[in-house]
PDB file as gemmi writes it, atoms N, CA and C in Angstrom:
CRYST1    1.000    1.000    1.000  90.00  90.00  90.00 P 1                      
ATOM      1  N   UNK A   1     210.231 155.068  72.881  1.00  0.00           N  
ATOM      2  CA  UNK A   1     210.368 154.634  71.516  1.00  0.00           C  
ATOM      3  C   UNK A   1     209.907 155.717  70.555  1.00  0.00           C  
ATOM      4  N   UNK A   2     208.559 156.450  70.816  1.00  0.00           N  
ATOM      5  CA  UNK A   2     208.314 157.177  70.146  1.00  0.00           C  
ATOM      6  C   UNK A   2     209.032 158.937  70.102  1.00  0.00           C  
ATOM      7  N   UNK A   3     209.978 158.494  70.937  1.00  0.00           N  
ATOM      8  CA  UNK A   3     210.775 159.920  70.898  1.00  0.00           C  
ATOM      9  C   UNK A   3     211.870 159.616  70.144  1.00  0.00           C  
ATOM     10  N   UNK A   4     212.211 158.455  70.086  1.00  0.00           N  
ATOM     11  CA  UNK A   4     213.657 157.511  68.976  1.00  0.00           C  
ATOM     12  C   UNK A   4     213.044 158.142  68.063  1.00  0.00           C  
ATOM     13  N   UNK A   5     211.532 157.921  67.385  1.00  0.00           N  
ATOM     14  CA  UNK A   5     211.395 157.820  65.864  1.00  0.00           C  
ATOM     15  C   UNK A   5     211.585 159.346  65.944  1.00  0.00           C  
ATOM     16  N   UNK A   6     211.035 160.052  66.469  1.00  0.00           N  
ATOM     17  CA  UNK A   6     210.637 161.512  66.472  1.00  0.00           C  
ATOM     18  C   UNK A   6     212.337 162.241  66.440  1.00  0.00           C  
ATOM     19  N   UNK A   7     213.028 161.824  67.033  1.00  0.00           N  
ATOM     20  CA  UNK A   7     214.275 162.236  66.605  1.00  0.00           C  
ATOM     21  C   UNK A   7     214.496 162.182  65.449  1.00  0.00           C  
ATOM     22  N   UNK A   8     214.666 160.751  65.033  1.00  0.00           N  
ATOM     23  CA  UNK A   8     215.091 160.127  63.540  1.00  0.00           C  
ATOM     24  C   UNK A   8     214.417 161.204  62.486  1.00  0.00           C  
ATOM     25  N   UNK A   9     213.313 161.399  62.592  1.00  0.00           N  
ATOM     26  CA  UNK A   9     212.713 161.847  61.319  1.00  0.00           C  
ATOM     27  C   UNK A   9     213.051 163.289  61.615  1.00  0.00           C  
ATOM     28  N   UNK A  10     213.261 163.900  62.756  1.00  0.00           N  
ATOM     29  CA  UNK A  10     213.942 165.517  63.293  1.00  0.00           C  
ATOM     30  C   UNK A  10     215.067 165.139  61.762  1.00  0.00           C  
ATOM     31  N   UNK A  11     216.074 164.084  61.766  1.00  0.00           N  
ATOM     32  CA  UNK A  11     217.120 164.633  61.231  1.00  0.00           C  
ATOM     33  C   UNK A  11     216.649 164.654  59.404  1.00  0.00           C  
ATOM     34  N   UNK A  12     218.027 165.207  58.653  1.00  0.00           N  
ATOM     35  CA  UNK A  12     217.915 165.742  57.515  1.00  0.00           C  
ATOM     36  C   UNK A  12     218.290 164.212  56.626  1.00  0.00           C  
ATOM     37  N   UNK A  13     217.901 164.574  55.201  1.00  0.00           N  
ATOM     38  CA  UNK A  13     218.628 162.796  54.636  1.00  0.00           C  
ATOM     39  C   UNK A  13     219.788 162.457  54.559  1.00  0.00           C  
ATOM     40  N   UNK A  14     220.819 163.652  54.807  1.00  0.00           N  
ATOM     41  CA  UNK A  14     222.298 162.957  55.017  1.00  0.00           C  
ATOM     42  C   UNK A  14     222.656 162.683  56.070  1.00  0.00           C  
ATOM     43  N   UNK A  15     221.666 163.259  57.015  1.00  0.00           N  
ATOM     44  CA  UNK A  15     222.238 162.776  58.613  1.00  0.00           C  
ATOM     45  C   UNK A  15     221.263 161.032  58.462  1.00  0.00           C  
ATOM     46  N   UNK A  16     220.443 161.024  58.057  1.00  0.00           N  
ATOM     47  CA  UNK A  16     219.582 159.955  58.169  1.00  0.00           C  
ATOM     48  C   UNK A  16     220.685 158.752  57.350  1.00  0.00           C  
ATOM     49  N   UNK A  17     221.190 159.318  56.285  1.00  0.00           N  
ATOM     50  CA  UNK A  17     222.242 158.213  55.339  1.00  0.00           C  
ATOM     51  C   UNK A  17     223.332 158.378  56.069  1.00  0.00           C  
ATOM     52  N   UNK A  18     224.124 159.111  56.938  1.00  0.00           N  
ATOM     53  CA  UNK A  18     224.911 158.662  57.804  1.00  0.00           C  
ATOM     54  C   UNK A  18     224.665 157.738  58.765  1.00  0.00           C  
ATOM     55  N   UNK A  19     223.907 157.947  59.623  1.00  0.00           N  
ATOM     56  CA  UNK A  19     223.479 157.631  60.473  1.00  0.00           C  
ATOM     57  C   UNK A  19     222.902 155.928  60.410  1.00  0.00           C  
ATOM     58  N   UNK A  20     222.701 155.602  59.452  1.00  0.00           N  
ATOM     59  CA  UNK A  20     221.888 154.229  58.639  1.00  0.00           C  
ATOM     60  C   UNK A  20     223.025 153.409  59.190  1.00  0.00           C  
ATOM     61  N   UNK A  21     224.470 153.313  58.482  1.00  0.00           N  
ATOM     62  CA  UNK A  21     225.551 152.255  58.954  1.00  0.00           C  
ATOM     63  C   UNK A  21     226.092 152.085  60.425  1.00  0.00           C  
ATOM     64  N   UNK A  22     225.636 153.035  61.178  1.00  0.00           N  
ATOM     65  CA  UNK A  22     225.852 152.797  62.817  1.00  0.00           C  
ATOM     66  C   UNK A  22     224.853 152.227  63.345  1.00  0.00           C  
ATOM     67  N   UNK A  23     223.431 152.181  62.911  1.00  0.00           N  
ATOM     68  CA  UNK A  23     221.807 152.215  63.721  1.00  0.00           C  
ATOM     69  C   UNK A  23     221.881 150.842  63.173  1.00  0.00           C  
ATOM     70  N   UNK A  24     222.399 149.923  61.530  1.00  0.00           N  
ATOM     71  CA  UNK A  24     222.413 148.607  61.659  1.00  0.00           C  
ATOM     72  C   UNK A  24     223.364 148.219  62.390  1.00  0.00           C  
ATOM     73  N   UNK A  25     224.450 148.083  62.235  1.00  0.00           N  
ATOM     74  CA  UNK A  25     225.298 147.455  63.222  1.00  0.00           C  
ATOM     75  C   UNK A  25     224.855 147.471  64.663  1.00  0.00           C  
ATOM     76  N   UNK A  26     224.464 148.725  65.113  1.00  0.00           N  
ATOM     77  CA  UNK A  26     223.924 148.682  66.757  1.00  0.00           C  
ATOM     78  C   UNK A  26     223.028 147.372  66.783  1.00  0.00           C  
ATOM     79  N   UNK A  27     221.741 147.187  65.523  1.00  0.00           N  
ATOM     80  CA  UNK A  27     221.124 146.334  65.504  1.00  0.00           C  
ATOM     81  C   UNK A  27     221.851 144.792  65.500  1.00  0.00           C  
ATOM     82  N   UNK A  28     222.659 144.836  64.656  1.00  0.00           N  
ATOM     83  CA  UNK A  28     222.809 143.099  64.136  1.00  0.00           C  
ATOM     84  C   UNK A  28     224.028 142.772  65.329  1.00  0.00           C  
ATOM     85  N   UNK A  29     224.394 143.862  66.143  1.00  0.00           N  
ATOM     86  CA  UNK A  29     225.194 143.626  67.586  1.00  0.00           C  
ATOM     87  C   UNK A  29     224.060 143.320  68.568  1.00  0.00           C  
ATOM     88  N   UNK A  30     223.228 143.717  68.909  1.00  0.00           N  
ATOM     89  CA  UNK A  30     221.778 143.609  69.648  1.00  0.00           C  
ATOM     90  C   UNK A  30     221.551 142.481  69.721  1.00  0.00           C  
ATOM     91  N   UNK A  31     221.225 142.232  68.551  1.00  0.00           N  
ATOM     92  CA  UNK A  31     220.677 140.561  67.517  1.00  0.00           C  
ATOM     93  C   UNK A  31     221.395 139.681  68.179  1.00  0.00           C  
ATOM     94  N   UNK A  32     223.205 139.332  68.093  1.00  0.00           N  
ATOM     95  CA  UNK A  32     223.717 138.424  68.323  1.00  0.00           C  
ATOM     96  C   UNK A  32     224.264 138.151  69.666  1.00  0.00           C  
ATOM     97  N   UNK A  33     223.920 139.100  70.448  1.00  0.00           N  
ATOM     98  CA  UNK A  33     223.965 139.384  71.721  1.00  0.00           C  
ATOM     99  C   UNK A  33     222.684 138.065  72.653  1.00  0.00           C  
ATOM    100  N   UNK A  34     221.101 138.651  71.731  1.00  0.00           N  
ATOM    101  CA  UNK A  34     220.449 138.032  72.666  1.00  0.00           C  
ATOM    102  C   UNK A  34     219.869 136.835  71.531  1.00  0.00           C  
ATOM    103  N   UNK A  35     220.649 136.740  70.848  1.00  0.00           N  
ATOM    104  CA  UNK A  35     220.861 134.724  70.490  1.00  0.00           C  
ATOM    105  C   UNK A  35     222.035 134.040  71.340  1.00  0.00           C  
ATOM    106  N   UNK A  36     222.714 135.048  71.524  1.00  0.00           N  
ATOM    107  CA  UNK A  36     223.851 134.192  72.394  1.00  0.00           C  
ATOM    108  C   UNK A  36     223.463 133.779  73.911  1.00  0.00           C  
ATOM    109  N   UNK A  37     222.573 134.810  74.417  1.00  0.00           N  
ATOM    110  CA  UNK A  37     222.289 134.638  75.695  1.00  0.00           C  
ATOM    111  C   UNK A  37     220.785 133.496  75.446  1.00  0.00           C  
ATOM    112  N   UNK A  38     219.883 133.540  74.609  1.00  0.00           N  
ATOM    113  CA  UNK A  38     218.884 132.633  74.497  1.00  0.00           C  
ATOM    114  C   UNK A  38     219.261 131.201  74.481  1.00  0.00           C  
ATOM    115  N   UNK A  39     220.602 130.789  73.523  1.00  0.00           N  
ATOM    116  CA  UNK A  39     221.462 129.770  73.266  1.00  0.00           C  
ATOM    117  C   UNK A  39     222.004 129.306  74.992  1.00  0.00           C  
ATOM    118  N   UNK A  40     222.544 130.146  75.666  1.00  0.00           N  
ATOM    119  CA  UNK A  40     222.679 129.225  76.826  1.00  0.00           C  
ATOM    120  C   UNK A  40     222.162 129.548  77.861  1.00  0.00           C  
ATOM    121  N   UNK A  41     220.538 130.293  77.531  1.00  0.00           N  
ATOM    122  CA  UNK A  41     219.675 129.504  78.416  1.00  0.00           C  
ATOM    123  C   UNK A  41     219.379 127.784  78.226  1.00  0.00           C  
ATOM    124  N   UNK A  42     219.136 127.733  76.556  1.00  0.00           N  
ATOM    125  CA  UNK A  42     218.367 126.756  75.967  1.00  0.00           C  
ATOM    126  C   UNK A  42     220.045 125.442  76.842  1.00  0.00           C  
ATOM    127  N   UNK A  43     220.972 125.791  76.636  1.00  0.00           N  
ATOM    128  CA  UNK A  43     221.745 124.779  77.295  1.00  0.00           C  
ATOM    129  C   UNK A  43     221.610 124.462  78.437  1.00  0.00           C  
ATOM    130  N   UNK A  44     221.309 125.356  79.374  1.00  0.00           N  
ATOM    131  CA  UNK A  44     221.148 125.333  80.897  1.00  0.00           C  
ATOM    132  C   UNK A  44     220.165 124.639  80.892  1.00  0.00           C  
ATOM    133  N   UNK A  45     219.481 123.976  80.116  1.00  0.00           N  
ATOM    134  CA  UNK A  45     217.872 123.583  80.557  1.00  0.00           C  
ATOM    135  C   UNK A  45     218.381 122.241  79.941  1.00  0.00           C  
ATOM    136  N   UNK A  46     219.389 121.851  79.625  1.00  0.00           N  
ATOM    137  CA  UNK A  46     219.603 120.812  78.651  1.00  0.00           C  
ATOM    138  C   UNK A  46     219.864 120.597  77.153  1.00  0.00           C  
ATOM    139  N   UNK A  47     219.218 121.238  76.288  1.00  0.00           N  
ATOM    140  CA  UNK A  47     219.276 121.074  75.417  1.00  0.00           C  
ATOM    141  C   UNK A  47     220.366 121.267  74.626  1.00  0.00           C  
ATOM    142  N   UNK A  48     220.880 120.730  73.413  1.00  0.00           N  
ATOM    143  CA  UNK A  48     222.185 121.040  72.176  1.00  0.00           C  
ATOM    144  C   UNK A  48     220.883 122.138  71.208  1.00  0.00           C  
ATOM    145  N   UNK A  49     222.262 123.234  70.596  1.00  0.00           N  
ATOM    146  CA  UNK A  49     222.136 123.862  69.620  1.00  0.00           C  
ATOM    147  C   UNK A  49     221.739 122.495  68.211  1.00  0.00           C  
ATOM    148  N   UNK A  50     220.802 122.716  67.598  1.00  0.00           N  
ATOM    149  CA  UNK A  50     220.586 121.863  66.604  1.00  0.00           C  
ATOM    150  C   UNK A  50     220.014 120.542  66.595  1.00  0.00           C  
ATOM    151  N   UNK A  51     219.847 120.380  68.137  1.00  0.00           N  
ATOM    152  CA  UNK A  51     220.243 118.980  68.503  1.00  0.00           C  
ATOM    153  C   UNK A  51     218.330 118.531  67.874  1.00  0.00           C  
ATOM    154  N   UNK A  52     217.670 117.678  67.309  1.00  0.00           N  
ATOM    155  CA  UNK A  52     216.493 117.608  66.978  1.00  0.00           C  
ATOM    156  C   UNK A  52     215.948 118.075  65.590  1.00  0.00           C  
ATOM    157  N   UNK A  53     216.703 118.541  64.694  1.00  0.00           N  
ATOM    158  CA  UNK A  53     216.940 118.993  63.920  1.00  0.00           C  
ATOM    159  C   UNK A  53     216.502 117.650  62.560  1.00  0.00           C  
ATOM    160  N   UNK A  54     217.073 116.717  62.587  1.00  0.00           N  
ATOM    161  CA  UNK A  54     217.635 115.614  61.474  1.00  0.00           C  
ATOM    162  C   UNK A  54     217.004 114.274  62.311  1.00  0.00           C  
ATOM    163  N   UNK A  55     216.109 113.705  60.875  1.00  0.00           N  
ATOM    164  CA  UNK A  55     215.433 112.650  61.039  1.00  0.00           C  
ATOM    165  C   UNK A  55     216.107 111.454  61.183  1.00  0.00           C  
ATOM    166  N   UNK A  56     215.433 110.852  61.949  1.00  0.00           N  
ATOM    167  CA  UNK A  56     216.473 109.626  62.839  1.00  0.00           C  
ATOM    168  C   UNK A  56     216.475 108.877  60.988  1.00  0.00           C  
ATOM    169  N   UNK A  57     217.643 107.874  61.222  1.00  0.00           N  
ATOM    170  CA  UNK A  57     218.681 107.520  59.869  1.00  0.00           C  
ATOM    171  C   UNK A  57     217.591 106.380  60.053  1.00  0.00           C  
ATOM    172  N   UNK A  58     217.192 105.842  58.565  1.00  0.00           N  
ATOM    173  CA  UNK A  58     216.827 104.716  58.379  1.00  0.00           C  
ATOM    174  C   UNK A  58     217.686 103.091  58.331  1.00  0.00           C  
ATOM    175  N   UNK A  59     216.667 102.234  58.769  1.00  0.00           N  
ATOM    176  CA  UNK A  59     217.801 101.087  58.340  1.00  0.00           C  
ATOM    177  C   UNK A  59     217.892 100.617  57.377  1.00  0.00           C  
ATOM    178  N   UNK A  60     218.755  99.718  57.030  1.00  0.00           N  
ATOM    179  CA  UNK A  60     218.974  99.188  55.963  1.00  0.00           C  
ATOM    180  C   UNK A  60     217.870  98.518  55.559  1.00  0.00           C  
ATOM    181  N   UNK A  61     217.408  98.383  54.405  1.00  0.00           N  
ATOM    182  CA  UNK A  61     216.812  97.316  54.416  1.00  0.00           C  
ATOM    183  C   UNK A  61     217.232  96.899  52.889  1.00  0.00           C  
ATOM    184  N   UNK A  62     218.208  97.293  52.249  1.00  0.00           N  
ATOM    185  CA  UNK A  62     218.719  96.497  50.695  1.00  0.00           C  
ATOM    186  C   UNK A  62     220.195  96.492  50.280  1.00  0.00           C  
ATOM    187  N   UNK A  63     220.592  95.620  50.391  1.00  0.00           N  
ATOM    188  CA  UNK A  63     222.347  95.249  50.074  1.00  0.00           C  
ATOM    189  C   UNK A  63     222.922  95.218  48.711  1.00  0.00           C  
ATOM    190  N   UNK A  64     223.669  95.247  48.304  1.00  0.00           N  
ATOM    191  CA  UNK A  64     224.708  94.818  46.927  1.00  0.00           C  
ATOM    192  C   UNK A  64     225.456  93.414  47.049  1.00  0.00           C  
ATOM    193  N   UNK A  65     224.708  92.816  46.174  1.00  0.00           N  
ATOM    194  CA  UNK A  65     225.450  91.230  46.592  1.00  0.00           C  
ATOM    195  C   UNK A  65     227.044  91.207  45.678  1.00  0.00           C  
ATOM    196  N   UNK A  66     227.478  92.275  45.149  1.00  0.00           N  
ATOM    197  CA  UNK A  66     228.794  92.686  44.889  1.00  0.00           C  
ATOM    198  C   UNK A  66     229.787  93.121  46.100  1.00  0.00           C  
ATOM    199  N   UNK A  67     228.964  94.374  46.887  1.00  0.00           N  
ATOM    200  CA  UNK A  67     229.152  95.184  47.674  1.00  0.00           C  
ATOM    201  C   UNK A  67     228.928  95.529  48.844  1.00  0.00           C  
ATOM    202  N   UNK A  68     229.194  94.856  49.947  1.00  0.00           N  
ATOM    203  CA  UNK A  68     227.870  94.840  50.995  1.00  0.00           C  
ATOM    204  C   UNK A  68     228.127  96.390  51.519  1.00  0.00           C  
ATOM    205  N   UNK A  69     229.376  97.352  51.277  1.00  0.00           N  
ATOM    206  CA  UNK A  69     228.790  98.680  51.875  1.00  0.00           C  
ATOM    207  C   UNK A  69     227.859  99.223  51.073  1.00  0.00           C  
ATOM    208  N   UNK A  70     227.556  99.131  49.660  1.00  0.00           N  
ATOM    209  CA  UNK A  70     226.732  99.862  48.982  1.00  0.00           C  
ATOM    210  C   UNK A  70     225.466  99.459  49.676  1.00  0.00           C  
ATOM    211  N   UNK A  71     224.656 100.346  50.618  1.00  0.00           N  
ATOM    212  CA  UNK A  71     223.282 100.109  51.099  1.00  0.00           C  
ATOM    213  C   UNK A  71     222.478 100.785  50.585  1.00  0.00           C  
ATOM    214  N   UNK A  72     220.745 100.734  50.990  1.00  0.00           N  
ATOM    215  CA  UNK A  72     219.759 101.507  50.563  1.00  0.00           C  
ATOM    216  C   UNK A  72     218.706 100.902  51.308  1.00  0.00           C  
ATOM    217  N   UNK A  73     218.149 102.245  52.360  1.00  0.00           N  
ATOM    218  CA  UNK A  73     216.942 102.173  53.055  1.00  0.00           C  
ATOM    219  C   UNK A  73     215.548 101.948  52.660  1.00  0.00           C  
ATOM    220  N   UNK A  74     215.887 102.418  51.348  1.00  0.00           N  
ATOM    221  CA  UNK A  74     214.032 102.022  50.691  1.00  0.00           C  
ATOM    222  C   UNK A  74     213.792 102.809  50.706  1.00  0.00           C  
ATOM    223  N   UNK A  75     214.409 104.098  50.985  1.00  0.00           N  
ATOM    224  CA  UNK A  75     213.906 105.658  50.470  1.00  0.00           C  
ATOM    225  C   UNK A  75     213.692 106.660  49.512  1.00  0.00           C  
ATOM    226  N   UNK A  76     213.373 107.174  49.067  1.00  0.00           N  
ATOM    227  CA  UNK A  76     214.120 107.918  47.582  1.00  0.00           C  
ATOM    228  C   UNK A  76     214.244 107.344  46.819  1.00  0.00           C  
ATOM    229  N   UNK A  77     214.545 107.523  45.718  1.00  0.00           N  
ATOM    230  CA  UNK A  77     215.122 106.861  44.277  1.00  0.00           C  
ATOM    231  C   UNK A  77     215.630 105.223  44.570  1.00  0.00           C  
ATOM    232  N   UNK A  78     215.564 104.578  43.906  1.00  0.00           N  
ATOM    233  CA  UNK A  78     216.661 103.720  43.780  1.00  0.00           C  
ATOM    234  C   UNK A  78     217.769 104.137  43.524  1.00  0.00           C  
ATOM    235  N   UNK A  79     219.139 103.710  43.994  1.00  0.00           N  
ATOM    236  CA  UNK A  79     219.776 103.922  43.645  1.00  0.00           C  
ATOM    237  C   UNK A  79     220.802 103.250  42.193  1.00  0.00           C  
ATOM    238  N   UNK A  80     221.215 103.893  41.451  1.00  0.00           N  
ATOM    239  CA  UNK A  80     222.086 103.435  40.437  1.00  0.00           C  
ATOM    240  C   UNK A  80     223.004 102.434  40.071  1.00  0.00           C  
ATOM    241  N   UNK A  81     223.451 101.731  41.804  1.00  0.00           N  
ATOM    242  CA  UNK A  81     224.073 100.872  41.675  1.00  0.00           C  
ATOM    243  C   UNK A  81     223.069  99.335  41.974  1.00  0.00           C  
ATOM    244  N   UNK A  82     222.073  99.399  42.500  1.00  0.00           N  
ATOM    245  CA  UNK A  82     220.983  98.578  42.505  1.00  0.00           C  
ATOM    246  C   UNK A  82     220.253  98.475  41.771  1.00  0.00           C  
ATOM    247  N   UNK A  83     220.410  99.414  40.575  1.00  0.00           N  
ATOM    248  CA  UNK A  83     219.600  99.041  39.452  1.00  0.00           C  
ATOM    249  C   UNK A  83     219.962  98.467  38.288  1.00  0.00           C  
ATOM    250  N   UNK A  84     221.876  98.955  38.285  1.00  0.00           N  
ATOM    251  CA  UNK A  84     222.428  98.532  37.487  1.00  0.00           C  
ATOM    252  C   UNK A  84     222.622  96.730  37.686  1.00  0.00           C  
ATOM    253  N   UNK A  85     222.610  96.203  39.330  1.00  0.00           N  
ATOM    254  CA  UNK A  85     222.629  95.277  39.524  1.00  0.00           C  
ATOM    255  C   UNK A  85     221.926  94.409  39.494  1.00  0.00           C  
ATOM    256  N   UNK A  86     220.713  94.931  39.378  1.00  0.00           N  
ATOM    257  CA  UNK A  86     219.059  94.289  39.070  1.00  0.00           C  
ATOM    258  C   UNK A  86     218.971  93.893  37.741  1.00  0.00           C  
ATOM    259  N   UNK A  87     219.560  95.081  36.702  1.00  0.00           N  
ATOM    260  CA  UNK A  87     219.335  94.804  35.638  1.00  0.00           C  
ATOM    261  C   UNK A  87     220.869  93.637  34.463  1.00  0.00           C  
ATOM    262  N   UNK A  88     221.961  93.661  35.473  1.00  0.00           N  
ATOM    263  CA  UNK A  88     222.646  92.489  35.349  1.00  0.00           C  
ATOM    264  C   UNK A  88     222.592  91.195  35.333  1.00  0.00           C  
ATOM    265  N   UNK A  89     221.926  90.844  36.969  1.00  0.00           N  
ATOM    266  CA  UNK A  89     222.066  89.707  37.409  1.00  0.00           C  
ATOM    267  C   UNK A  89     220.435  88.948  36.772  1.00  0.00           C  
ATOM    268  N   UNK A  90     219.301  89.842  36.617  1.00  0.00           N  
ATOM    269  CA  UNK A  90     218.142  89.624  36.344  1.00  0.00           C  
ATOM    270  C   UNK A  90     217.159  89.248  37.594  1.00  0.00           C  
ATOM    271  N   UNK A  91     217.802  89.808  38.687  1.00  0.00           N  
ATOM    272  CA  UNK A  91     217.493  89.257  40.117  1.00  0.00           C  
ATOM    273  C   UNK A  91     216.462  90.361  40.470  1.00  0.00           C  
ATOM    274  N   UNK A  92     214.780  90.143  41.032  1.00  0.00           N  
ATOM    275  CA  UNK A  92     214.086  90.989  41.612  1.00  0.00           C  
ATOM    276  C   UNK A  92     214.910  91.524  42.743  1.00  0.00           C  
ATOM    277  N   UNK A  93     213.740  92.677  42.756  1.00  0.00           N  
ATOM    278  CA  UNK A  93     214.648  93.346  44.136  1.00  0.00           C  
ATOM    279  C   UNK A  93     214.645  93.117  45.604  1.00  0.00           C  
ATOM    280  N   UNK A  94     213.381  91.866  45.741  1.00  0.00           N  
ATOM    281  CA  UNK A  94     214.054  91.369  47.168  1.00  0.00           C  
ATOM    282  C   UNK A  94     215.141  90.318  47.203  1.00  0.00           C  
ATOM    283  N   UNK A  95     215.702  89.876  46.114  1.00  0.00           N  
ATOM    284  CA  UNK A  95     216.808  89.178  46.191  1.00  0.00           C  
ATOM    285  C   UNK A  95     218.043  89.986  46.990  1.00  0.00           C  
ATOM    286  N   UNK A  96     217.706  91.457  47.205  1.00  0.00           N  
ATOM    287  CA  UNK A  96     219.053  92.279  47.302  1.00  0.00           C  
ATOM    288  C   UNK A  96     218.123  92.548  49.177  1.00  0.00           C  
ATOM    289  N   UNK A  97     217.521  92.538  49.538  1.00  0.00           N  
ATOM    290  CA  UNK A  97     216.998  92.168  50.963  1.00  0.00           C  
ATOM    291  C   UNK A  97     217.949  92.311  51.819  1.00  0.00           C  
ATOM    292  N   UNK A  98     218.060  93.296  52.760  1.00  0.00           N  
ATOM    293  CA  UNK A  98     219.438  92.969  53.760  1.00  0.00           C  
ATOM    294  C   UNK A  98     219.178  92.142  54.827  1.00  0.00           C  
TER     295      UNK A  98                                                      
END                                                                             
């Protein structure tokens, strides 16, 4: 390794600015080489690319008594159409209870 650098800095700055667009590519070819081979180890052992990634989906727990696809887990915001419906019907919000 230390004879790589010792070369590198041997050369002059236009060989060094030539030389720059071949030495990345060698790299980001390197790179995708041993993600590809890490990737199906990680398969051989079982595992999916990504797979563990995304938090298991909540359930329902609030309906649209207009709408029964319009749902909402109780997460985040209320949503806009449950509020608009809250503030229609005059109905608390466990009236909308799935």
């Amino acid at each position: 390794m230390a004879s790589i650098v010792a070369s590198f800095k041997a050369l002059s700055l236009d060989e060094m600015i030539e030389a720059y667009p071949q030495i990345t590519a060698l790299l980001a070819a390197a790179k995708d080489a041993r993600r590809l081979q890490l990737e199906s180890e990680i398969k051989a052992l079982g595992f999916k690319p990504g797979e563990g990634k995304r938090p298991p989906s909540a359930a329902v727990k609030y309906r649209s008594l207009r709408d029964p696809t319009k749902t909402w887990a109780g997460r985040g915001a209320e949503p806009t159409w449950l509020k608009a419906e809250m503030a229609e019907s005059g109905k608390p919000l466990d009236a909308f209870r799935a």
